[in-house]
C-alpha positions in Angstrom: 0.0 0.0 0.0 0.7 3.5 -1.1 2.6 5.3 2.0 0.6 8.7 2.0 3.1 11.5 0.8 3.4 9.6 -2.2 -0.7 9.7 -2.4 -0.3 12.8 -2.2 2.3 13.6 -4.5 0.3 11.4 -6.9 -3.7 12.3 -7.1 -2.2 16.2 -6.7 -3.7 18.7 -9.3 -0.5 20.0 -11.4 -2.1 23.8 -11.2 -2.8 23.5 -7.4 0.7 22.2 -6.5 2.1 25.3 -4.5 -1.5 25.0 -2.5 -1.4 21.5 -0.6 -0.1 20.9 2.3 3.7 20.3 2.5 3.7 17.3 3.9 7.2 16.4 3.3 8.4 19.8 4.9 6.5 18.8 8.2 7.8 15.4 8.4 11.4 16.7 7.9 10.5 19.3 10.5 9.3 16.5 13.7 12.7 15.3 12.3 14.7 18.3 13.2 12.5 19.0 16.6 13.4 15.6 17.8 17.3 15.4 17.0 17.3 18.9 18.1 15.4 18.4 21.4 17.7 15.3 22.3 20.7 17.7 22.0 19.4 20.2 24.3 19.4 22.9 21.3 15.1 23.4 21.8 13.1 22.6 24.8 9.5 21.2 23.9 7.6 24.9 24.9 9.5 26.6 21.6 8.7 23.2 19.4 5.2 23.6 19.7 5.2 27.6 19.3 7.0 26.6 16.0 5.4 23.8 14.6 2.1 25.4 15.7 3.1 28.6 13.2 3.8 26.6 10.5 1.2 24.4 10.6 -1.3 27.5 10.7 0.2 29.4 8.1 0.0 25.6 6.0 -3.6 26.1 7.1 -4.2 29.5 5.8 -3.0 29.0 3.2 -5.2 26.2 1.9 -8.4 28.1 3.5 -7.5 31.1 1.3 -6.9 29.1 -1.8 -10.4 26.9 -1.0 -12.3 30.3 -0.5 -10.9 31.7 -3.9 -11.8 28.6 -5.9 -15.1 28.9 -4.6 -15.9 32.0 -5.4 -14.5 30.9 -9.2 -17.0 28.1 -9.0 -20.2 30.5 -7.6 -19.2 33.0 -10.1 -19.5 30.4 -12.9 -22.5 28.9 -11.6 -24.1 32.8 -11.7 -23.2 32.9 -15.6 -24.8 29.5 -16.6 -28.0 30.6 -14.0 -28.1 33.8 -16.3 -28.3 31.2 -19.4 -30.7 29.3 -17.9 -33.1 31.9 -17.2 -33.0 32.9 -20.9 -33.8 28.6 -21.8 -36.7 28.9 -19.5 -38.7 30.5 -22.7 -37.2 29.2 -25.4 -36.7 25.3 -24.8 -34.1 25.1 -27.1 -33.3 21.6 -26.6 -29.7 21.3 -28.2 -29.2 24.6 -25.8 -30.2 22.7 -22.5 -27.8 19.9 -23.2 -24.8 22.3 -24.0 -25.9 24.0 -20.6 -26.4 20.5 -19.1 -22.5 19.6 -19.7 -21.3 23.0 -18.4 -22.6 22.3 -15.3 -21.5 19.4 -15.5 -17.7 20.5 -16.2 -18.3 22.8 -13.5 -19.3 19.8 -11.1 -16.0 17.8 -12.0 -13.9 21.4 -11.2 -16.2 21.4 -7.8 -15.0 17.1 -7.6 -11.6 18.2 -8.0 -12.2 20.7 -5.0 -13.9 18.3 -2.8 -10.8 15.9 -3.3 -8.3 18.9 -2.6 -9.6 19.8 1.0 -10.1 15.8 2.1 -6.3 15.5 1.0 -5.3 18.5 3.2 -7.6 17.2 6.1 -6.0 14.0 5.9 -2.3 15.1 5.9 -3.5 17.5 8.9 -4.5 14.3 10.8 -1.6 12.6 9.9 1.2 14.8 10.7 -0.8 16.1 14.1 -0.6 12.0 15.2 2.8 12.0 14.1 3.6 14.7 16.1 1.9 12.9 19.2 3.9 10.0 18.4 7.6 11.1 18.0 7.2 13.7 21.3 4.8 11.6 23.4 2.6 14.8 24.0 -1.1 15.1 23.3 -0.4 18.4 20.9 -3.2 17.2 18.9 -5.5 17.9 21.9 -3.7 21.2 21.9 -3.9 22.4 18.8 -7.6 20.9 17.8 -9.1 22.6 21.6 -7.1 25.9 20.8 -8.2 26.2 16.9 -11.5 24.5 16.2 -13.3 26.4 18.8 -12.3 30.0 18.3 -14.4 32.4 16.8 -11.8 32.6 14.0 -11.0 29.6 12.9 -9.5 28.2 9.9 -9.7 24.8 10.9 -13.1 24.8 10.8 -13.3 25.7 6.7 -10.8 22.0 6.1 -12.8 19.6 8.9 -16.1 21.3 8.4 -16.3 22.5 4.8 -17.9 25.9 5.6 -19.2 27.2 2.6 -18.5 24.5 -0.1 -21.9 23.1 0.7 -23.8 25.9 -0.8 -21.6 25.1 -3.6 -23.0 21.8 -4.1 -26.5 22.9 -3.8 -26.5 25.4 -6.4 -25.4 22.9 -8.7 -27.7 20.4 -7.7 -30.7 22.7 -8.2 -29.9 24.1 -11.8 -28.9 20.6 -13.5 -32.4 19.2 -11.7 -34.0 22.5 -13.1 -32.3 20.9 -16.6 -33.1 17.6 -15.9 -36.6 17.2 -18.0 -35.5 19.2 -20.6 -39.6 18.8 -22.0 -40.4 21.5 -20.0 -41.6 20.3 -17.0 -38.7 21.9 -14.6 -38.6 19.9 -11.2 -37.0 21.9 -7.9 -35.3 20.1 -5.4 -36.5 22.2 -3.0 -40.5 21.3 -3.9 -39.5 17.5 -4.5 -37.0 16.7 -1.9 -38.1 13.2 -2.2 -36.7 12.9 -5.6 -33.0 11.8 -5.9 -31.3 13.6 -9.1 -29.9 11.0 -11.3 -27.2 12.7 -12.7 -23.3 10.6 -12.9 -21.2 14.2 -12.2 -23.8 14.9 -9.2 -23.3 11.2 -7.7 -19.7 11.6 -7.7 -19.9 14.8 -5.9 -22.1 13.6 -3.7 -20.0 10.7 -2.8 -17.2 12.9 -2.4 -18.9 15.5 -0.1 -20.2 12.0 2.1 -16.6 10.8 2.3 -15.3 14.5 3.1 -17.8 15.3 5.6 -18.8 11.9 7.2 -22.8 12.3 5.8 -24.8 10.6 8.6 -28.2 10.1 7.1 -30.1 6.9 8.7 -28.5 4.1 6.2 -25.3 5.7 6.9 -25.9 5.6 10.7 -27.2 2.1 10.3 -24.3 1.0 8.6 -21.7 2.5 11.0 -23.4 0.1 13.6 -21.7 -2.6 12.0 -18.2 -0.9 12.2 -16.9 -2.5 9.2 -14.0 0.0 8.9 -13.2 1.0 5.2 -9.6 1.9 4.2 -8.8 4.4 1.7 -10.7 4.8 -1.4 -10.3 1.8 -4.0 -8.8 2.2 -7.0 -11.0 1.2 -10.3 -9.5 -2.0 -10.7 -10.0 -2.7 -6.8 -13.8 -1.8 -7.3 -14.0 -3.9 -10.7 -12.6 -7.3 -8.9 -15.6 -6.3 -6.4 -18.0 -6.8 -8.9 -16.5 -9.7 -10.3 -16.9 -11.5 -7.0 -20.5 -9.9 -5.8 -23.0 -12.5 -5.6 -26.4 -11.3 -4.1 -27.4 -14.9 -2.7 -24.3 -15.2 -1.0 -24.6 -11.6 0.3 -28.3 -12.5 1.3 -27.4 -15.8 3.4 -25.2 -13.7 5.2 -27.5 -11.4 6.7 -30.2 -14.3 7.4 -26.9 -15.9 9.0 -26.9 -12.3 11.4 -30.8 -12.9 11.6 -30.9 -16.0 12.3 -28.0 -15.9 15.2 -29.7 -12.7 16.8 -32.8 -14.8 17.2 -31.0 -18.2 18.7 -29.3 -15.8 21.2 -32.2 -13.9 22.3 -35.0 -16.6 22.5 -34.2 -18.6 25.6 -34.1 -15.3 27.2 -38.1 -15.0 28.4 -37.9 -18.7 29.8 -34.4 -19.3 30.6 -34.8 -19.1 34.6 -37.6 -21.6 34.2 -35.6 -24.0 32.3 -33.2 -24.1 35.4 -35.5 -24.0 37.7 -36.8 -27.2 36.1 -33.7 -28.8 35.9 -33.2 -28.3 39.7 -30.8 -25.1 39.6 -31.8 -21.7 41.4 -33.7 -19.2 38.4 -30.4 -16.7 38.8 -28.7 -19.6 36.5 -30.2 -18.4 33.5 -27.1 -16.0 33.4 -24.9 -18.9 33.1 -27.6 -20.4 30.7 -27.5 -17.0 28.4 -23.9 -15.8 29.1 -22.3 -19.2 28.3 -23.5 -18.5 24.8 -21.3 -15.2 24.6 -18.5 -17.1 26.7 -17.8 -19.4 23.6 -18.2 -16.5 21.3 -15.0 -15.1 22.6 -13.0 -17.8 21.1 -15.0 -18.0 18.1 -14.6 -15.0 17.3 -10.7 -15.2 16.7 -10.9 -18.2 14.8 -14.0 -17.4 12.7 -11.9 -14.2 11.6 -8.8 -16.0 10.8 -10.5 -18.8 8.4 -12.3 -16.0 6.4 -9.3 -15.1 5.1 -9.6 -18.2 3.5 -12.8 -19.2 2.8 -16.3 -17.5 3.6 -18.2 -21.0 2.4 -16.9 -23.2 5.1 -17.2 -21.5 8.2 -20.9 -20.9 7.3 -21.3 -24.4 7.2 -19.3 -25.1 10.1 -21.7 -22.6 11.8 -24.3 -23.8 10.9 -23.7 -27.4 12.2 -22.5 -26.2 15.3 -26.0 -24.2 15.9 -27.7 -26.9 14.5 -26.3 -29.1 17.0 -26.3 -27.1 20.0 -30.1 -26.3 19.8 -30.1 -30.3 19.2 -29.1 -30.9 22.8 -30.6 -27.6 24.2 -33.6 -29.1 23.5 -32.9 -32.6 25.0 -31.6 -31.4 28.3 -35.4 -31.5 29.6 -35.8 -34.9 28.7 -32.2 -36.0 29.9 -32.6 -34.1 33.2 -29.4 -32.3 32.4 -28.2 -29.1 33.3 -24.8 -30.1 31.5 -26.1 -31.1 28.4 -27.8 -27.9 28.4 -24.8 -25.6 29.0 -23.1 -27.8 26.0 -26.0 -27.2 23.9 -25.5 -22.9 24.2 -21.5 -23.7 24.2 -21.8 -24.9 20.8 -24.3 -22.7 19.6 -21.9 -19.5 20.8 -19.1 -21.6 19.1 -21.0 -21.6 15.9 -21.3 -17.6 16.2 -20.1 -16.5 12.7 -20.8 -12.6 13.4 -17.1 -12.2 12.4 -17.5 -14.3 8.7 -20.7 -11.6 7.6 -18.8 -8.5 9.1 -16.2 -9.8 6.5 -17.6 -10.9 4.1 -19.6 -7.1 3.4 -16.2 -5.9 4.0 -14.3 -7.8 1.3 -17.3 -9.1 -1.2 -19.2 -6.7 -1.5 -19.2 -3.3 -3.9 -18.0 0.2 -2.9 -21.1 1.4 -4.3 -24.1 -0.7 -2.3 -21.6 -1.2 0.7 -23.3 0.8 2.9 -26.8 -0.5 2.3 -25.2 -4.3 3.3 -24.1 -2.8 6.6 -27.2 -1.2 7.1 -28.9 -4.9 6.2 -26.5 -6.3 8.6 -27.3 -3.8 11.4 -31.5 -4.4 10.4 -31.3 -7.8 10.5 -29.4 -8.0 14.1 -32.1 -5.8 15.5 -35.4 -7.6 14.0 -33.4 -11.0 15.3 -33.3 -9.2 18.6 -37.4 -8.3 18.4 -38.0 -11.3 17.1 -36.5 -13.9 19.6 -38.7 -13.1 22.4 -41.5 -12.6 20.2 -41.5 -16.0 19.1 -41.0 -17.4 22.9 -44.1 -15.6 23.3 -45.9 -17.5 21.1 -44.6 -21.0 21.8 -46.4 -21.3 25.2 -47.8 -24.8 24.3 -47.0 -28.2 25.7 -47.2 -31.8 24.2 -45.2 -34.9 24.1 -44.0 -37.0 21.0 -43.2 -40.3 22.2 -40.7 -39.9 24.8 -39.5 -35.9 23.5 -41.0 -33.5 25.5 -42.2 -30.1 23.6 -43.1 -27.0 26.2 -41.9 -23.3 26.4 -38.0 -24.1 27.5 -37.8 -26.8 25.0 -39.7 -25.5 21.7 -37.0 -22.2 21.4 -33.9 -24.9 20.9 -36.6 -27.4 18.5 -37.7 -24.6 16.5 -33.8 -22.8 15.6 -32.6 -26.5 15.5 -35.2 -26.8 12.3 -34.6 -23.3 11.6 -30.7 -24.2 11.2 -30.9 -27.1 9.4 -33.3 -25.2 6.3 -30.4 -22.8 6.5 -27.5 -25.3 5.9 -29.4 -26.8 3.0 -29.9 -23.3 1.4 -26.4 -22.9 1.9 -25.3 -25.6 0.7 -27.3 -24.8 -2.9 -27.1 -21.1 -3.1 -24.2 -20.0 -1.8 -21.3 -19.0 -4.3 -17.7 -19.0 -2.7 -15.6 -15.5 -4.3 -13.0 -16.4 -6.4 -10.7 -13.5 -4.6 -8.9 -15.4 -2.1 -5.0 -14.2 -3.6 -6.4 -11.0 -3.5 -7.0 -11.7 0.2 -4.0 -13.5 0.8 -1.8 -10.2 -0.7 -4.3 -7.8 1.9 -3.7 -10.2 4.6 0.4 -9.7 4.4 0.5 -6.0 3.5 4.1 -5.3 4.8 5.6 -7.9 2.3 3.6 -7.2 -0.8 3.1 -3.8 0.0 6.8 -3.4 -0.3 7.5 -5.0 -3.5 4.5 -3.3 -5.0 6.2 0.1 -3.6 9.4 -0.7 -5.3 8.1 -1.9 -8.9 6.0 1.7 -9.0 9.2 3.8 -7.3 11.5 2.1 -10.1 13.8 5.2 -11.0 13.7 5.5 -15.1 16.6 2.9 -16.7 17.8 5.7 -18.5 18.9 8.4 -15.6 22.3 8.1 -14.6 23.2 6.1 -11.9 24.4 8.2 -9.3 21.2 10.7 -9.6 19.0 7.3 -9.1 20.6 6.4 -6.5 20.6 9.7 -4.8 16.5 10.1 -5.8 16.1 6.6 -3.9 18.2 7.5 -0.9 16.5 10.9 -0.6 12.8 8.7 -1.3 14.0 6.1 1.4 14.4 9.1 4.0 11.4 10.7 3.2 9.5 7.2 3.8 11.4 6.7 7.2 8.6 8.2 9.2 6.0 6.8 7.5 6.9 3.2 7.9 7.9 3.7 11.8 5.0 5.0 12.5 2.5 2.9 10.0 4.7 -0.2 9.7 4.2 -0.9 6.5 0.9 0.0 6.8 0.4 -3.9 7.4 -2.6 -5.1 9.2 -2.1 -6.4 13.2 -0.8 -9.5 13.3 -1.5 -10.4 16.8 -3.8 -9.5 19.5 -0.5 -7.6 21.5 -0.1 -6.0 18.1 -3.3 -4.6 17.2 -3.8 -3.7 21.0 -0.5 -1.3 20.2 -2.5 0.4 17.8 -5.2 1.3 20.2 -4.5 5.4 21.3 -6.4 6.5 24.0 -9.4 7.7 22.3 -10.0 4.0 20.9 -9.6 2.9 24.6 -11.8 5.0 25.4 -14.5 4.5 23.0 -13.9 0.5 23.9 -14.8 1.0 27.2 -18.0 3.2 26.4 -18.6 -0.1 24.5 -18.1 -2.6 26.9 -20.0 -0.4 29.2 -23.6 -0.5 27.0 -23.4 -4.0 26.0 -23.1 -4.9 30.0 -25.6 -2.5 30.8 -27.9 -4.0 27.9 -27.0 -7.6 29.1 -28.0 -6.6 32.7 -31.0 -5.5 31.5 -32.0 -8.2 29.1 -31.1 -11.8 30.9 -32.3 -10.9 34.8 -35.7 -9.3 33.0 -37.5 -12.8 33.5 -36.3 -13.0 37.1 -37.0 -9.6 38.4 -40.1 -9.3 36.6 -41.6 -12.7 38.2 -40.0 -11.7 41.8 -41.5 -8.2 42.0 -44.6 -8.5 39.0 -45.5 -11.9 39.0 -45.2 -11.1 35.4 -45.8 -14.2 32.9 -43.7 -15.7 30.3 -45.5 -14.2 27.3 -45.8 -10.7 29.0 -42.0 -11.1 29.8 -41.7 -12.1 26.0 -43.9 -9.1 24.8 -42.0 -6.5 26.5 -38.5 -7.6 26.1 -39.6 -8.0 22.2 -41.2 -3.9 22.5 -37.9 -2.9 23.4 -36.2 -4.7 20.9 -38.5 -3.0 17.8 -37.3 0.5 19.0 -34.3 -0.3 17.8 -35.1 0.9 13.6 -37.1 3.8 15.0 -34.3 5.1 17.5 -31.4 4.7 15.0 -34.0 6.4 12.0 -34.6 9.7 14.4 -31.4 10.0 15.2 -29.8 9.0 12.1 -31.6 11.8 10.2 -32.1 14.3 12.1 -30.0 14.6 15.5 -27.0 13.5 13.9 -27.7 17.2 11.5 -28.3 19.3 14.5 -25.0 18.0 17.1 -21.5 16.6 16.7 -21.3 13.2 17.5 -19.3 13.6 20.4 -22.2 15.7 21.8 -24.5 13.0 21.3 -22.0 10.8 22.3 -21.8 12.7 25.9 -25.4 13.2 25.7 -26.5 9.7 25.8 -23.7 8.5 28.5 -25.9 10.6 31.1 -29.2 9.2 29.7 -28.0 5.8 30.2 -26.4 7.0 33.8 -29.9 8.5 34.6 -31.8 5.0 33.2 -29.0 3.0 35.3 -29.7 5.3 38.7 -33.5 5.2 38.3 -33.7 1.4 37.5 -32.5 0.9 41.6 -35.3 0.0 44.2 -34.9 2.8 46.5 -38.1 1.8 48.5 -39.8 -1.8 49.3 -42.6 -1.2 47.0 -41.0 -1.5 43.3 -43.5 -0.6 40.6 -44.1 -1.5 37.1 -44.1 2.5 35.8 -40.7 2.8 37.8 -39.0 -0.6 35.9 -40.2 -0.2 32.4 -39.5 3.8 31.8 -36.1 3.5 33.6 -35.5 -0.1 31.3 -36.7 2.2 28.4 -34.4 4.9 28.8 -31.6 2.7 29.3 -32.5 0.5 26.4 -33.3 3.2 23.9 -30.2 5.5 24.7 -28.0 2.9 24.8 -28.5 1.8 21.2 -28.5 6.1 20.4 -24.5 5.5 22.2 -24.0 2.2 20.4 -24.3 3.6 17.1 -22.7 6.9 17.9 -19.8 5.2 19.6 -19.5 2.8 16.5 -19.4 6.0 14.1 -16.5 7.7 15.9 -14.6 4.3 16.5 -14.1 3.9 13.1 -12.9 7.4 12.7 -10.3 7.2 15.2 -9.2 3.5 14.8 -5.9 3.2 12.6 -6.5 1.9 9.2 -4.3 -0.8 9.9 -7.3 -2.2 11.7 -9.5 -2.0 8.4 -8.7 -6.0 7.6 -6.5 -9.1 8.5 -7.6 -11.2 11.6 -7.3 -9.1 14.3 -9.2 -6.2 12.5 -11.6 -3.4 14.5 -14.8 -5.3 14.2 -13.3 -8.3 15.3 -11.8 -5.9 18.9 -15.6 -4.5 19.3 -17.2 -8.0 18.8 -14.9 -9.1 21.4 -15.4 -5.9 24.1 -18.8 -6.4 23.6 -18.5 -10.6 24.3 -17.1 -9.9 27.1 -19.0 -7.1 28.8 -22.0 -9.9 28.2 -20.1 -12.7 29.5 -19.0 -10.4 33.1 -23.2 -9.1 33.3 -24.1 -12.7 33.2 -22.1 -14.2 35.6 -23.1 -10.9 37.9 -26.3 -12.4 37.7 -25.5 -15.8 38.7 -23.2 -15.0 41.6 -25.6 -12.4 42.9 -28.6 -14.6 42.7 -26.6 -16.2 45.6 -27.4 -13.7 47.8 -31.4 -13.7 47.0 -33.9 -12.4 44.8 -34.4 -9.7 47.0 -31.0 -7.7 46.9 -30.5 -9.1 43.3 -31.6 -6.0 41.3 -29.6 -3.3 43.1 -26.2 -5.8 43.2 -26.4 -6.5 39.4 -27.0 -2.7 38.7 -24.0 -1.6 40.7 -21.3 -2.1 38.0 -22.7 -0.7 35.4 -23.5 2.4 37.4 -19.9 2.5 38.3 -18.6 1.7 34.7 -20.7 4.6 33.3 -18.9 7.1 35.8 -16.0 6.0 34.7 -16.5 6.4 31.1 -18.2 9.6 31.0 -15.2 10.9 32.9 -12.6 9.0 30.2 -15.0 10.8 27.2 -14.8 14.4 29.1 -11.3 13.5 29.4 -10.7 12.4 25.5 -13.5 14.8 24.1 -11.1 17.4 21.5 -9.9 14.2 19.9 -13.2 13.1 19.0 -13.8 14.9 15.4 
């Protein structure tokens, strides 16, 4: 892979040269400050007065050259309105197509634009991490808190784009004005519904949503999936995408998600009676759910390592595994087994393939419909979630066939094992294996073929003499020093020690909010059949009703907040925001009195709930931001580090249960909430602490 000064030096426009930002001046310069501060010849106070000059007046200078080229661009735009005013009456039809393509050509200028500024935002990220990294100082907290916030600031027009917006929407309007060139002129403004079909206003679009972070709802909905994209593809890259895009394939995948999110969630509403059946106190239905996530852990791991192989057979291997484990669920009852029964969610945890779809979006499917797949992963998780209790609800029925016993604990693992085994066939018919695994096997060992790759394009011309080659390749080799220390290679992590090394503090911090909502959530989801029946007397289809109400406002939520509060606040505002909520839902689900009431449990169990999945996809949308794109792919990738925070906050809130179930039904609610109220202190105070990194 391409280090980024050569990106740069690449995909630069030849008139704009002088107006980028010199990022091979500010890497020589951190390698001055350091050789100069371990001499003694600069202290750290007149480094950061320095390199804080330069870097603004590398700023300003881009934000006066972005201003300038849009005020060429509105000025054109005026011109062509001015024509257009005059076709309005004459529907001169060879006239609105000439129009059509100046816009057009004006919307390829406003492309180039676009791609200028993300350039310069991404070589300010760069060299302000580098900075942090060669000094060990947080000068990106610095320099971000001191510049973004003032009244003046000029960081503002690269990271928010001030202006260049307008830009876009001007164009937008006149080619839609041009669009039915019959007469009939449609506004955007009247129709917002309709979506302009125009190639030039696509690719601006895409580039303003790459710039800019768009979060409309299927963006939001596909952040929640956190499959973390690298840098842009090249054509070819896309082309092999399309080559190996199979919609069936794509489709058993997210009935796969579906499918799992159900099997986890439907034992839920009569766990506690299925141990209390077996002879074991109603708190084990933690160990009963939790055990599930406990062999997800591992699964996980290896489940990311073989799809680097193969996506066909760890489906299948999944499937068997579910297939069996919901085999001997089921016949626990019968066998009188609480072991069998623990096997039975063991396996189905083992056959947990989470980690296979996340990848297989990532890798299989095209740039361009990308986003809606993660959004269909993300949908089908949460309608699994709804509809696992649902369907507990509605198996309340009992009958024996020969010496099998069917009732509520054992119908869940009977009707997944059937479910399973319908799957597997399907599977086994439809699905069509990619034929890009040496593509994969090249992503997967970046730092070798990344290399080579490096060297065949940096081959000096055969025809220069031989000393100025060699000096162009020693001067090159310096000039990549830096950027292979600090990106090594730009390889994936190779290890769990290794990809925890690439984890800053923000990450840390946004893996902690993480594991904090997923325990919280856990907390809330497996004790709901106890505390409900101890305090209630609720029944198992009311149980199954409300757990299956909180699991529909999932769509809703993530639509609300996805279109609209996402265009009002930052997310690190939201992000703040719904860490109190969830402290407030937390504080207010306690029993503060003897008399616990049903209004009390299921607002506070609402709030919770509902602004825990607000944080969830927040905190997946800045993860991906702030997570190095080493983490983009190989095993030990980002997904695969939030899959298993959020593993193990389950497996830790399930055993809470179990352990405090020990000391009675009575104290059991305010024990198991204590944690999470403690973990939520904890990581509002690490978010306060991390908050000017978040952008």
């Amino acid at each position: 892979m391409v280090n980024f000064g050569k990106k740069l030096a690449a995909d630069q426009v030849e008139e704009w040269k002088g107006y980028y930002i010199d990022y091979k001046l500010m890497k020589k310069m951190l390698k001055q400050y350091v050789q100069q501060t371990q001499l003694g010849g600069k202290d750290r106070e007149q480094v950061l007065k320095e390199f804080s000059r330069v870097l603004d007046d590398q700023i300003e200078r881009i934000v006066l050259f972005l201003l300038q080229q849009q005020g060429h661009l509105a000025n054109r735009i005026e011109e062509l309105g001015e024509q257009r005013a005059a076709l309005l009456e004459q529907h001169d039809i060879p006239q609105v197509f000439q129009l059509r393509e100046a816009y057009r050509e004006v919307g390829r200028d406003l492309i180039n634009l676009l791609r200028f500024v993300d350039m310069n935002a991404t070589g300010i990220r760069k060299i302000l991490k580098k900075f942090d990294k060669r000094f060990g100082y947080r000068f990106t907290d610095y320099y971000v808190t001191t510049r973004a916030n003032h009244p003046y600031s000029q960081l503002q027009q690269v990271f928010k784009q001030v202006g260049i917006v307008a830009v876009v929407g001007a164009l937008s309007r006149n080619l839609a004005y041009l669009q039915d060139h019959q007469g009939s002129f449609l506004s955007i403004y009247d129709h917002p519904s309709v979506t302009l079909k125009d190639p030039i206003i696509e690719q601006v679009n895409h580039a303003v949503q790459k710039l800019t972070h768009a979060t409309s709802f299927l963006q939001f909905l596909g952040q929640h999936a956190l499959i973390v994209q690298e840098d842009s593809q090249s054509g070819s890259e896309d082309l092999a995408d399309d080559q190996s895009y199979h919609f069936m394939s794509l489709l058993l995948n997210l009935v796969n998600t579906f499918l799992y999110m159900v099997n986890t969630y439907i034992i839920v509403p009569t766990a506690d009676d299925y141990s209390i059946s077996l002879g074991a106190a109603a708190t084990v239905c933690g160990i009963i759910i939790g055990s599930m996530a406990v062999a997800q852990v591992f699964s996980s791991v290896y489940f990311s390592a073989w799809s680097n192989r193969s996506y066909f057979r760890p489906l299948v291997f999944s499937s068997i595994m579910l297939l069996s484990g919901n085999l001997l669920y089921a016949l626990a009852y019968d066998l009188n087994s609480l072991a069998v029964l623990l096997l039975g969610r063991l396996l189905c945890g083992l056959g947990s393939a989470r980690a296979v779809n996340r990848r297989y979006i990532s890798d299989c499917v095209p740039l361009k419909i990308r986003l809606q797949a993660s959004a269909g992963f993300v949908s089908a998780s949460a309608l699994g979630m709804a509809c696992g209790p649902a369907l507990a609800g509605l198996l309340q029925i009992r009958f024996k066939m020969y010496w099998l016993t069917f009732n509520q604990s054992t119908l869940p693992g009977w009707v997944m094992c059937i479910a399973w085994l319908v799957y597997l066939l399907w599977l086994w018919i439809s699905f069509k294996e990619p034929g890009h695994f040496a593509k994969s096997s090249v992503n997967a060992q970046p730092s070798e073929t990344g290399d080579q790759v490096g060297a065949n394009l940096d081959e000096e011309d055969p025809a220069k003499p031989l000393l100025v080659a060699t000096e162009g390749r020693r001067e090159q080799n310096a000039e990549d020093d830096d950027e292979k220390l600090s990106e090594n290679s730009h390889g994936s992590a190779t290890s769990i020690i290794a990809a925890y090394k690439l984890l800053t503090p923000s990450v840390k911090v946004q893996l902690l909010i993480y594991f904090m909502l997923k325990y919280a959530m856990e907390i809330l989801l497996s004790e709901s059949s106890v505390i409900t029946t101890y305090y209630f007397n609720w029944s198992t289809s009311v149980v199954a009703i409300f757990l299956a109400s909180l699991g529909l406002t999932v769509l809703p939520v993530n639509a609300i907040v996805g279109s609209y509060i996402t265009n009002l606040f930052e997310d690190r505002q939201i992000l703040v925001a719904s860490e109190i909520m969830v402290l407030i839902g937390i504080i207010m689900s306690f029993r503060f009195t003897p008399h616990y009431s049903i209004p009390q449990y299921v607002s506070s169990a609402l709030i919770t709930f509902v602004f825990a999945e607000v944080l969830e996809g927040v905190n997946l949308s800045l993860l991906s931001r702030v997570m190095s794109s080493r983490l983009a792919r190989g095993t030990y990738n980002g997904g695969l580090l939030s899959t298993e925070a959020g593993t193990l906050a389950r497996v830790v809130a399930d055993a809470t249960i179990t352990a405090a179930g020990y000391l009675g039904p009575d104290l059991l609610l305010n024990i198991t909430l204590l944690p999470p109220l403690v973990i939520c202190i904890a990581s509002i105070a690490a978010t306060v602490c991390t908050y000017n990194t978040l952008y």
